[in-house]
C-alpha positions in Angstrom: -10.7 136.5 277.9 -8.9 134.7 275.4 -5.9 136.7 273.4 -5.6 136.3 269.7 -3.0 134.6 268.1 -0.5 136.5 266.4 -0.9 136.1 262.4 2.5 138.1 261.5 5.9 138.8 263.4 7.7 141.3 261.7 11.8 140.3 262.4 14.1 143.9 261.4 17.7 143.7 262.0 19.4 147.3 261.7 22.2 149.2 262.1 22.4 153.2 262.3 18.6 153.8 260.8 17.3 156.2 262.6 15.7 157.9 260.1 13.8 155.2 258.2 12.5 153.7 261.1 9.4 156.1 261.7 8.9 156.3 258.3 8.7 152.1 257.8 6.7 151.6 260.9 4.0 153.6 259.5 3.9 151.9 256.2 3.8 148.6 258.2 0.9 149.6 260.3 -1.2 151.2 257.4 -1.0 147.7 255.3 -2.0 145.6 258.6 -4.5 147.7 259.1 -6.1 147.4 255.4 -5.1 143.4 255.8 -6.8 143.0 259.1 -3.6 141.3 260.8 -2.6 140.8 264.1 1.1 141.7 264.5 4.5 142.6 265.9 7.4 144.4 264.7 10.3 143.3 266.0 13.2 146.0 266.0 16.9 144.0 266.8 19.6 146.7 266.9 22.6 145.7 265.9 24.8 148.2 268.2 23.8 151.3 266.6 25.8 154.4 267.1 22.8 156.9 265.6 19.6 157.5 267.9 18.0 154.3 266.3 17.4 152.9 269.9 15.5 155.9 270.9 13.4 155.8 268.2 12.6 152.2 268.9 11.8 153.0 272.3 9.3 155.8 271.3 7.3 153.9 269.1 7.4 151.2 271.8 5.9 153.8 273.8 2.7 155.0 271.4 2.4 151.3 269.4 2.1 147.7 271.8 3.1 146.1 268.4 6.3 146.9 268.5 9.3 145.1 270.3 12.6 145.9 270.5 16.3 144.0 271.6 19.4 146.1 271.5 22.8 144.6 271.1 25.6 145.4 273.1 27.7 145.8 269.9 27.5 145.0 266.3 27.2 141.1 266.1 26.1 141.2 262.6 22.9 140.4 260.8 22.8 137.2 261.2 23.1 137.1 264.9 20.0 139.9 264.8 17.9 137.7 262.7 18.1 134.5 265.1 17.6 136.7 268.1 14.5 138.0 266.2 13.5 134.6 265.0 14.1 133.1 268.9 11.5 136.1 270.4 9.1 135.9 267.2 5.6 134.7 268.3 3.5 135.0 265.1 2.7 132.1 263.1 4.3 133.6 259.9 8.0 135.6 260.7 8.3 137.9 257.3 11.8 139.5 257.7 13.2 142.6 255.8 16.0 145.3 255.9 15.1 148.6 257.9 16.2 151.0 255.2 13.1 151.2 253.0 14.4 149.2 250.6 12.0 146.2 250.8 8.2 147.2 250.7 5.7 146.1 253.2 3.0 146.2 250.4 4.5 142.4 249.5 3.7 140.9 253.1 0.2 140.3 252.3 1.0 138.0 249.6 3.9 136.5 251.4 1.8 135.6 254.4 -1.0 134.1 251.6 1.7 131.5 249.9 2.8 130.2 253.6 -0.6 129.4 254.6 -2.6 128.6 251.8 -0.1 127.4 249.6 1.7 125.5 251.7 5.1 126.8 252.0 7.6 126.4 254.6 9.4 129.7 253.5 9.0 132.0 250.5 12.1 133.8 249.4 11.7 137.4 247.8 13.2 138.1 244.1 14.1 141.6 243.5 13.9 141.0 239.7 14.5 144.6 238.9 17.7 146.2 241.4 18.5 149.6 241.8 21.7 148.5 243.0 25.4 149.7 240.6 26.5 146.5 238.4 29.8 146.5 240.7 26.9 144.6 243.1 24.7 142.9 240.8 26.9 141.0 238.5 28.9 139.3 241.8 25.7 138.4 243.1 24.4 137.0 240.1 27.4 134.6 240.3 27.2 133.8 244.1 23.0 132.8 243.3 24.1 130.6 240.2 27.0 129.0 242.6 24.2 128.6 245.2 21.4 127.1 243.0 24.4 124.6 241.7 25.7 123.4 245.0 22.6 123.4 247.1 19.7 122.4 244.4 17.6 124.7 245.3 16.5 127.1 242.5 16.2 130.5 243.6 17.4 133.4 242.0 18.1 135.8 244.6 19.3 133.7 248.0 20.2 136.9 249.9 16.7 139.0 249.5 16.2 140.3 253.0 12.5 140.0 252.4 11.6 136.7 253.5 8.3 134.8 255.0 9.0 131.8 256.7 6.3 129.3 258.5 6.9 129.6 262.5 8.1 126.2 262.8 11.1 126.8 260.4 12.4 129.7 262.3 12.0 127.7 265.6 14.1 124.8 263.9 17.0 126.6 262.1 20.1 128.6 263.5 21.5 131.1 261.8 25.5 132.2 263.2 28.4 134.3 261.4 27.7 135.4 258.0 24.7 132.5 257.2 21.8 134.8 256.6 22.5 134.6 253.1 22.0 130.6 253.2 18.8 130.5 255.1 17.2 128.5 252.6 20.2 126.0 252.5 19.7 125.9 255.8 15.8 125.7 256.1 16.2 122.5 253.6 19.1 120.9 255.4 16.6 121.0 258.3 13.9 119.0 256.6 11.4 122.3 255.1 11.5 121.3 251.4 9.2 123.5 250.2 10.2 126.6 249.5 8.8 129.2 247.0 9.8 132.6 245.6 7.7 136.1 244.9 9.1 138.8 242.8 9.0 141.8 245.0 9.7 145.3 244.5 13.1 146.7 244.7 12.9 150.4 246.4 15.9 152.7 246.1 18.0 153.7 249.1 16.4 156.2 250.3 18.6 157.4 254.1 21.9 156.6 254.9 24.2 154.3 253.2 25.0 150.4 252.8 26.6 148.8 255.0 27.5 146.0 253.2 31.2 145.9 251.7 33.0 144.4 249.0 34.3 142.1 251.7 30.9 139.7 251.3 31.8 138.5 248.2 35.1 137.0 249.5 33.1 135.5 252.6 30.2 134.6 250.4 31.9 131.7 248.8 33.9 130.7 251.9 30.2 130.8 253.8 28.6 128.3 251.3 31.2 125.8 251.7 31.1 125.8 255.4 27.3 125.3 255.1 27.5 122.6 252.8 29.6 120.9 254.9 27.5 121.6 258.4 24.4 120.4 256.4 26.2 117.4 255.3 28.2 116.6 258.3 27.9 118.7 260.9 26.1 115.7 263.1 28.2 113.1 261.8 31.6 114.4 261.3 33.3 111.1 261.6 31.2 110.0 258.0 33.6 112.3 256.9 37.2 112.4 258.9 37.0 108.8 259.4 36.1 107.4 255.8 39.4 109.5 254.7 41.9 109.0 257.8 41.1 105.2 257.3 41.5 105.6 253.7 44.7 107.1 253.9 46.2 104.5 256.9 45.4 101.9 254.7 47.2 103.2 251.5 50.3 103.7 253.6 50.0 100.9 255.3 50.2 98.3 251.6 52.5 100.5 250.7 54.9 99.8 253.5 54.1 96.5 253.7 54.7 96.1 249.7 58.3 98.0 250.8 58.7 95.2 253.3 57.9 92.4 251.6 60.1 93.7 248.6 62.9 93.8 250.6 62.0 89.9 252.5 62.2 88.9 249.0 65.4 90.4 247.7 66.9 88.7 251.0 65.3 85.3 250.5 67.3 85.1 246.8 70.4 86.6 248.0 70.5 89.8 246.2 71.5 93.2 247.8 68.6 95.5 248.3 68.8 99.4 248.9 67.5 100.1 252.3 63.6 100.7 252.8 64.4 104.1 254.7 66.5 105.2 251.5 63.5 105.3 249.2 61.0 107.6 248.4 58.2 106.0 249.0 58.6 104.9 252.6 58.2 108.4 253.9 55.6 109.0 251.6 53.7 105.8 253.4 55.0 107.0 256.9 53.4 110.6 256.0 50.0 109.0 254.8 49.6 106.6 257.7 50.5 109.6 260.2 47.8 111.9 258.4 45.3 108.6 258.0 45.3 108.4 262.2 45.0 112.4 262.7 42.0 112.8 260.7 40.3 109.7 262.3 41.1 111.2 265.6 39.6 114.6 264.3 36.1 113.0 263.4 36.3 111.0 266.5 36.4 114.3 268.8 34.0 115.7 265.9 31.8 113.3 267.1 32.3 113.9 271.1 31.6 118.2 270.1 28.5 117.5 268.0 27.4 115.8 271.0 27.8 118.0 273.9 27.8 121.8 272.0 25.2 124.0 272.7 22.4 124.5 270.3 22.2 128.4 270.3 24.6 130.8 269.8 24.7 133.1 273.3 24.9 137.1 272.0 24.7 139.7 275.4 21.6 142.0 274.7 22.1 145.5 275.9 18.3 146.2 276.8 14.8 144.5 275.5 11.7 146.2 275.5 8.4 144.7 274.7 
């Protein structure tokens, strides 16, 4: 007897949802059902505190499709989503928040662009937000920053509503605060095509955010650390050592200019000020000093990018399904 292939894995990172989760479920199985899919719901609690494991485990009970890993404490959603992405078997992972916010009614279409149209990932716009302007108008500015710096243009990076082709997810890690960057990360890993649906923004409709004005200090900070990973993560001494041996070199004319100053004032007789009395030779001492540390940093750059584990390790609680 030969099992069908999964069309659709469902990846949902939460935290203290207890009572959206019954409620989302169902509207999940009623579209799959009108779609004809094959699919898992992956549930990845984040440490919750509320009875949201429970739940989980009683709709593991009545429903095969669903599948559930419990944290042993709050990791963060970008920890839950390469958990999720790491146990995902379907050939498209479609991933959105537990709160009811993002509607299932858009994974039909999502799972059409990635295989008939080709892409790699499709990245949800929520053209319309219910959110207050205290949120929209910093995330407005973090998306043009993004679009700038990356090249990508998508207006709305940190949509938790997602579809990405199963090879993408099996390719990409996602660690700290990166969930936002997926895409960066997705293109930095060779998938170049990716897409964008306007999707429906749903009010909140349990419990509260759980995001803080905190993200859009690390936001910034979170872009410039992938940048730099993208761009020289594997080859950190393209970077360390191009400047280190820049900067020894600088020092090092300018030292020698100092010395061959003062050879010169001696060769014609004429009293020179000592090299150590001026400026400048401490400056060249300082740049030559700073020119070998940074080589030295991209050297052992080098020797970590070379023996560091690919996956980050997080201790699971308990796994069902």
């Amino acid at each position: 007897m030969t099992t069908r292939q999964t069309d659709i894995s469902l990846v949902i990172p939460l935290l203290n949802e207890d009572e959206s989760l019954n409620e989302l479920f169902d509207w999940i199985q009623r579209v799959m059902k009108e779609n004809g899919f094959s699919y898992e719901v992956l549930f990845i609690d984040d440490g919750s505190k509320d009875r949201s494991w429970e739940v989980i485990e009683a709709l593991n009970g009545q429903h095969p499709e669903v599948r559930g890993i419990k944290f042993r404490r709050n990791y963060g959603k970008s920890a839950a989503l390469n958990v999720g992405f790491e146990a995902a078997q379907g050939d498209v992972v479609i991933t959105m928040d537990a709160d009811l916010q993002d509607s299932p009614d858009e994974v039909p279409e999502l799972y059409r662009m990635i295989k008939e149209e080709g892409y790699d990932l499709v990245s949800g716009w929520k053209k319309k937000r219910y959110d207050p302007i205290s949120k929209t108008i910093p995330t407005k500015l973090y998306n043009w920053a993004t679009r700038k710096m990356s090249g990508i243009h998508l207006h709305d990076f940190n949509c938790g509503l997602k579809a990405y082709r199963k090879e993408v997810v099996k390719s990409i890690e996602v660690y700290g605060e990166m969930h936002r960057y997926i895409p960066v990360i997705a293109k930095w890993a060779g998938f170049r095509s990716i897409g964008e649906k306007v999707v429906q923004h749903q009010e909140r409709k349990y419990g509260t955010t759980k995001f803080g004005l905190i993200r859009f200090i690390n936001g910034p900070l979170d872009l410039l650390s992938i940048m730099f990973v993208g761009r020289f993560g594997k080859k950190p001494m393209h970077l360390f050592g191009l400047i280190g041996t820049l900067m020894f070199v600088i020092g090092f004319l300018i030292a020698a200019y100092l010395g061959a100053e003062k050879l010169y004032f001696l060769s014609v007789k004429v009293k020179a000020p000592l090299i150590t009395d001026r400026p400048w030779f401490y400056l060249a001492l300082a740049t030559m000093i700073m020119g070998v540390q940074l080589f030295l940093a991209g050297f052992l750059g080098e020797l970590l990018s070379r023996s560091s584990p690919d996956r980050n390790i997080y201790l699971e609680d308990k796994r069902i399904g």
